[in-house]
N, C-alpha and C positions, 0 to 999 in steps of 0.2 A: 200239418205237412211234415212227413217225416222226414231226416235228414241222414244221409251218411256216406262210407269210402267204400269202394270197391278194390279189394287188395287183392292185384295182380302182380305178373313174376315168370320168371323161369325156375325150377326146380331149386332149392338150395340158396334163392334171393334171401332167406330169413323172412318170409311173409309171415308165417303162422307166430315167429315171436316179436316182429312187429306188433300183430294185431293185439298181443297180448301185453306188449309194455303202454302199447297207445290205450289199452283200456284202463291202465292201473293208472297212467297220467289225468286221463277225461275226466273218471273217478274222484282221483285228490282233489281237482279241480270245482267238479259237484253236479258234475254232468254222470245222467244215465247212459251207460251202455249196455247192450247187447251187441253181441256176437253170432254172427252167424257162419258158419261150419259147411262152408259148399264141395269140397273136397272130400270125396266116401273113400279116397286113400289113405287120410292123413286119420290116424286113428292114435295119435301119441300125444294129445294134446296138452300143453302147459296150463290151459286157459278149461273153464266151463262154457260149454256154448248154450247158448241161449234157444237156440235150433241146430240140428246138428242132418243133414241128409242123411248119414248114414242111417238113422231109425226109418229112413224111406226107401232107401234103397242099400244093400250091402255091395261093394265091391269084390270079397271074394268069394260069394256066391254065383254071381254072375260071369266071376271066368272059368269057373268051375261048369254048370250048367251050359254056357254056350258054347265054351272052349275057347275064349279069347286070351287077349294081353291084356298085359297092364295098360296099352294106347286105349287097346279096342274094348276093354271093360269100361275103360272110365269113359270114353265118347256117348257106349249103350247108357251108363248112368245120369250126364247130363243129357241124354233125350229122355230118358224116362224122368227124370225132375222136368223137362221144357214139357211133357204130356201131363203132370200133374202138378201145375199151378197151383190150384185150389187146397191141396197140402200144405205148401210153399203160404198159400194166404191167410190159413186157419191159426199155422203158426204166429203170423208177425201182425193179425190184428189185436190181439191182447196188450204186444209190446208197445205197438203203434197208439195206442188210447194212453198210454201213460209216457206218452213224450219220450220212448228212448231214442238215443242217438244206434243209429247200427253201422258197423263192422263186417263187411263180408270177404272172409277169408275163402280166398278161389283158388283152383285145379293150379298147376304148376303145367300144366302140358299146353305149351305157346297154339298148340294149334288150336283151342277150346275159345281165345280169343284174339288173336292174331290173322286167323284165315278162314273161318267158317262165318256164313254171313247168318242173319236172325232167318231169313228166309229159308234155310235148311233147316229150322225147329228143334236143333239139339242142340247148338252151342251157346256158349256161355252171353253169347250175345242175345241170344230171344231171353235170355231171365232178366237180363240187364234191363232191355227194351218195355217189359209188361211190369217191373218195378216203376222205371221214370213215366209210363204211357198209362196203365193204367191203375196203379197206385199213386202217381205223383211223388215219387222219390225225388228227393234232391240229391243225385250223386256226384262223387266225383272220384276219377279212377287214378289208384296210387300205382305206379309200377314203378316196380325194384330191381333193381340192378348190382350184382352183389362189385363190390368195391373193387374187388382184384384183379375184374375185368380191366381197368387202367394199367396195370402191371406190364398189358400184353399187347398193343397198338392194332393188331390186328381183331383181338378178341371184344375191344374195347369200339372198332368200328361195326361189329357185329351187334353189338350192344344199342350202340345209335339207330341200325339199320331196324332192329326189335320195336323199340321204343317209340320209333317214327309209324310203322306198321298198325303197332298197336293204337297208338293213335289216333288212326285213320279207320281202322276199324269199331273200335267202342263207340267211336263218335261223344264222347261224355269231358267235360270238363276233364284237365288231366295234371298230374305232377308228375314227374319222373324224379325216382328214389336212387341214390348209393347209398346203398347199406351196407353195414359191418364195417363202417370206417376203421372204428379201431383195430380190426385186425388188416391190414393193409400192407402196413411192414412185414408182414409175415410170407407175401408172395413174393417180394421183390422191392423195388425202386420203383418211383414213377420219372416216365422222362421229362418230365416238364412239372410247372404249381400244380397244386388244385384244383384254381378258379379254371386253366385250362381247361379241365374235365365235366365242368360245373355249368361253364359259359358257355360251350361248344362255338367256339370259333375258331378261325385259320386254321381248320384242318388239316391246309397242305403241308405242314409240318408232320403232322402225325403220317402220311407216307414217309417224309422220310425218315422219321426213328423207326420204319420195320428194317430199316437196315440193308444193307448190298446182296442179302441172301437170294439165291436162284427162282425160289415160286418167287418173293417179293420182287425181284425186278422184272420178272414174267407177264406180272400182274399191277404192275404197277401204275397204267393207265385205267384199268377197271377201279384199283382203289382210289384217286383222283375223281374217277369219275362219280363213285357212292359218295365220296364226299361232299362233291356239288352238290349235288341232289340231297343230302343234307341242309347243307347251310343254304340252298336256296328256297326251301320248308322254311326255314329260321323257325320251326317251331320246338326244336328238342332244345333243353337244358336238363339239368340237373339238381336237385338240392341233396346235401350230405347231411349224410343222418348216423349219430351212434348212436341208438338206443338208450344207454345209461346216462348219456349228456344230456340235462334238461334244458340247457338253450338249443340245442337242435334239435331237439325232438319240441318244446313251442313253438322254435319257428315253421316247422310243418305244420302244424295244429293249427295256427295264422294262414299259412296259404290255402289248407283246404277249408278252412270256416271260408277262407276267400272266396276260393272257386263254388263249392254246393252253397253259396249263400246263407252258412248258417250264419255267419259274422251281422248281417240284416234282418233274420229272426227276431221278433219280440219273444225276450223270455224273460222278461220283468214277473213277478209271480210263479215261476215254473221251478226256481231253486231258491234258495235262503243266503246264497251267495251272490255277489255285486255282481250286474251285469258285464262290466268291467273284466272280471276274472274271464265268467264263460266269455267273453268277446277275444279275450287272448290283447286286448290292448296296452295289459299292464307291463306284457313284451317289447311292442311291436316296434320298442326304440332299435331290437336291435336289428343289425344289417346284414345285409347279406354277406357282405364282406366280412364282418365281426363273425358269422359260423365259419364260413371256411379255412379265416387267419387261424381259428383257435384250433380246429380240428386239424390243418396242417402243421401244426407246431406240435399238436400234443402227438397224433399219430403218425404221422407222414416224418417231419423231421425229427420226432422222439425225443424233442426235446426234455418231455419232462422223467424220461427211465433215463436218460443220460446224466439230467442232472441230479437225478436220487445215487446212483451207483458212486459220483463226483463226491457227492454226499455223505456217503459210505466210507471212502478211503480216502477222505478229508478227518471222519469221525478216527479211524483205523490209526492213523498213522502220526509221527510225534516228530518237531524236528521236521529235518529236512524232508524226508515222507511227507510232512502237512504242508509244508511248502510247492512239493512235487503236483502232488493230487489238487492244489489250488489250480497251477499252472494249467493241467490237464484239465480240471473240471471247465476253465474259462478258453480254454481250445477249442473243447468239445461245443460248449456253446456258439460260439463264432462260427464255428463248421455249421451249425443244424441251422445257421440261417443263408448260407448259401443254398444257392440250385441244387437239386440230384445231381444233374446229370447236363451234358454239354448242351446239349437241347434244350434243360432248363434256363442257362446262362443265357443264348441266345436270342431265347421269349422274351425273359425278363429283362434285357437288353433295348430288345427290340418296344417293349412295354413303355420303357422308360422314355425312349429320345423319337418315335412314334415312326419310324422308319422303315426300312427294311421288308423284302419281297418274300412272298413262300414258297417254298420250291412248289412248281406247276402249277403259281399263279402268278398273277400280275403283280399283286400288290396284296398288303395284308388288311384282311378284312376290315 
């Protein structure tokens, strides 16, 4: 019974170098991967794919030829992959006989699986369905969410709203990804921890950090309103993910051996390495809260470029200079374990003594 992830997205989520760090990790570990290449845009690949659509179908040959877009080319291309299966099967029964784990790197264009149902025979959902239905896939679908979307309350609700969608439509075991943690500081501040973005609760906070601006208090009961309808799903969360971090990038590897069942796999004889390893058990001590303290501190409050530069002109300086740069260096520290931002204070406030109502609601979740 083959096993694997379904790596979904919006445009620029870092899917294609996920799939490519997640392979090089599965790999050390002693796991077979293949990769498979469902995207006949993305022609720039980091990775070898193991199948690759484009050798089925070319993308800019078909906007050429028909006279489409980049929407309307790639929509023709997954129907003509959903009309030829049996391409799609020729491929991955060779891999399938040798027990690889696969990796399917998919379209970036939300509408492929977000809004078209399998019953229309092009989208991304009829390839999905005749994998689990009638190959027996064990899947489970990753979407990615790139990190920066927290930055922006509004953009960051838009994110929720995706996530939930998709969801609903894949119908498949699911995780929802922030990627590119470590660049995060790079778009701004977050107004609140983390674990906020992570947990998806008390959203009515999050209307009000869009601020007194004129669409925002326009709209300000419509956003209230998505966010019910959020937290009354209670199905979206989040896990943080930086790529180069190997505790967060295991502990994804733990949730989705969770979710497609490979974690209950007998694979006693299929590698030379401990069950143990492929089970991801040799992790599983850590918490969820242990990823997101570490990634909040390294990225989010920066603590650890703060304290190298501290570092720096502690090395630098002689005398009262080294005196100076101590003082600073342990400033700096103390500051990066405060809140962002006033909003931060008053979560984490409210966290503590278990209090306190959210703007346009009763009470906190």
């Amino acid at each position: 019974m083959p096993f694997g992830q379904v790596v979904v997205g919006p445009p620029g989520s870092g899917k294609t170098t996920y799939c490519h760090g997640m392979q090089q990790f599965m790999q050390a570990a002693g796991r077979k991967v293949a990769i498979v290449n469902l995207d006949p845009a993305n022609d720039m690949l980091p990775y070898q794919p193991a199948v690759d659509v484009a050798d089925l179908v070319c993308l800019e040959k078909v906007m050429v030829e028909l006279k489409l877009g980049p929407n309307g080319g790639l929509l023709y291309c997954m129907n003509y992959l959903a009309k030829n299966l049996d391409w799609l099967q020729e491929k991955l029964e060779p891999l399938e006989k040798e027990d690889y784990y696969f990796i399917f790197d998919c379209p970036g264009q939300v509408e492929l699986f977000a809004v078209a149902g399998a019953q229309e025979g092009g989208s991304l959902r009829a390839v999905v369905d005749w994998l689990s239905n009638s190959r027996a896939y064990r899947l489970v679908a990753l979407q990615l969410v790139d990190a920066h979307l927290c930055t922006d309350p509004s953009k960051y609700l838009s994110a929720l709203l995706l996530s939930l969608n998709t969801m609903l439509h894949l119908e498949l075991p699911h995780i929802n990804v922030l990627s590119k943690m470590d660049l995060v500081r790079q778009y701004g501040s977050l107004d609140f921890n983390l674990d906020f973005y992570t947990e998806v609760q008390d959203l009515g906070y999050l209307v009000a950090a869009m601020g007194g601006k004129p669409f925002s208090n326009k709209f300000k009961k419509l956003s209230l309103g998505l966010c019910e309808v959020v937290e009354e799903y209670g199905l979206v969360s989040f896990v943080p993910l930086a790529i180069q971090e190997r505790e967060s990038l295991a502990k994804l590897v733990i949730a989705a051996d969770k979710a497609n069942g490979y974690c209950f796999a007998t694979l006693r004889g299929h590698s030379p390495y401990p069950p143990e390893i492929l089970y991801g058990s040799a992790t599983s001590a850590l918490g969820d809260k242990d990823i997101w303290l570490s990634l909040q501190e390294k990225y989010v409050d920066g603590e650890v470029q703060e304290r190298a530069e501290a570092g720096e002109r502690e090395g630098k300086g002689e005398g009262k200079d080294e005196e100076s740069a101590g003082r600073g260096g342990r400033a700096v520290s103390e500051a990066s374990k405060a809140p962002s931002s006033t909003f931060g204070k008053r979560a984490e406030a409210q966290k503590v003594s278990g209090q306190g109502e959210a703007p346009g609601q009763g009470g906190s979740q």
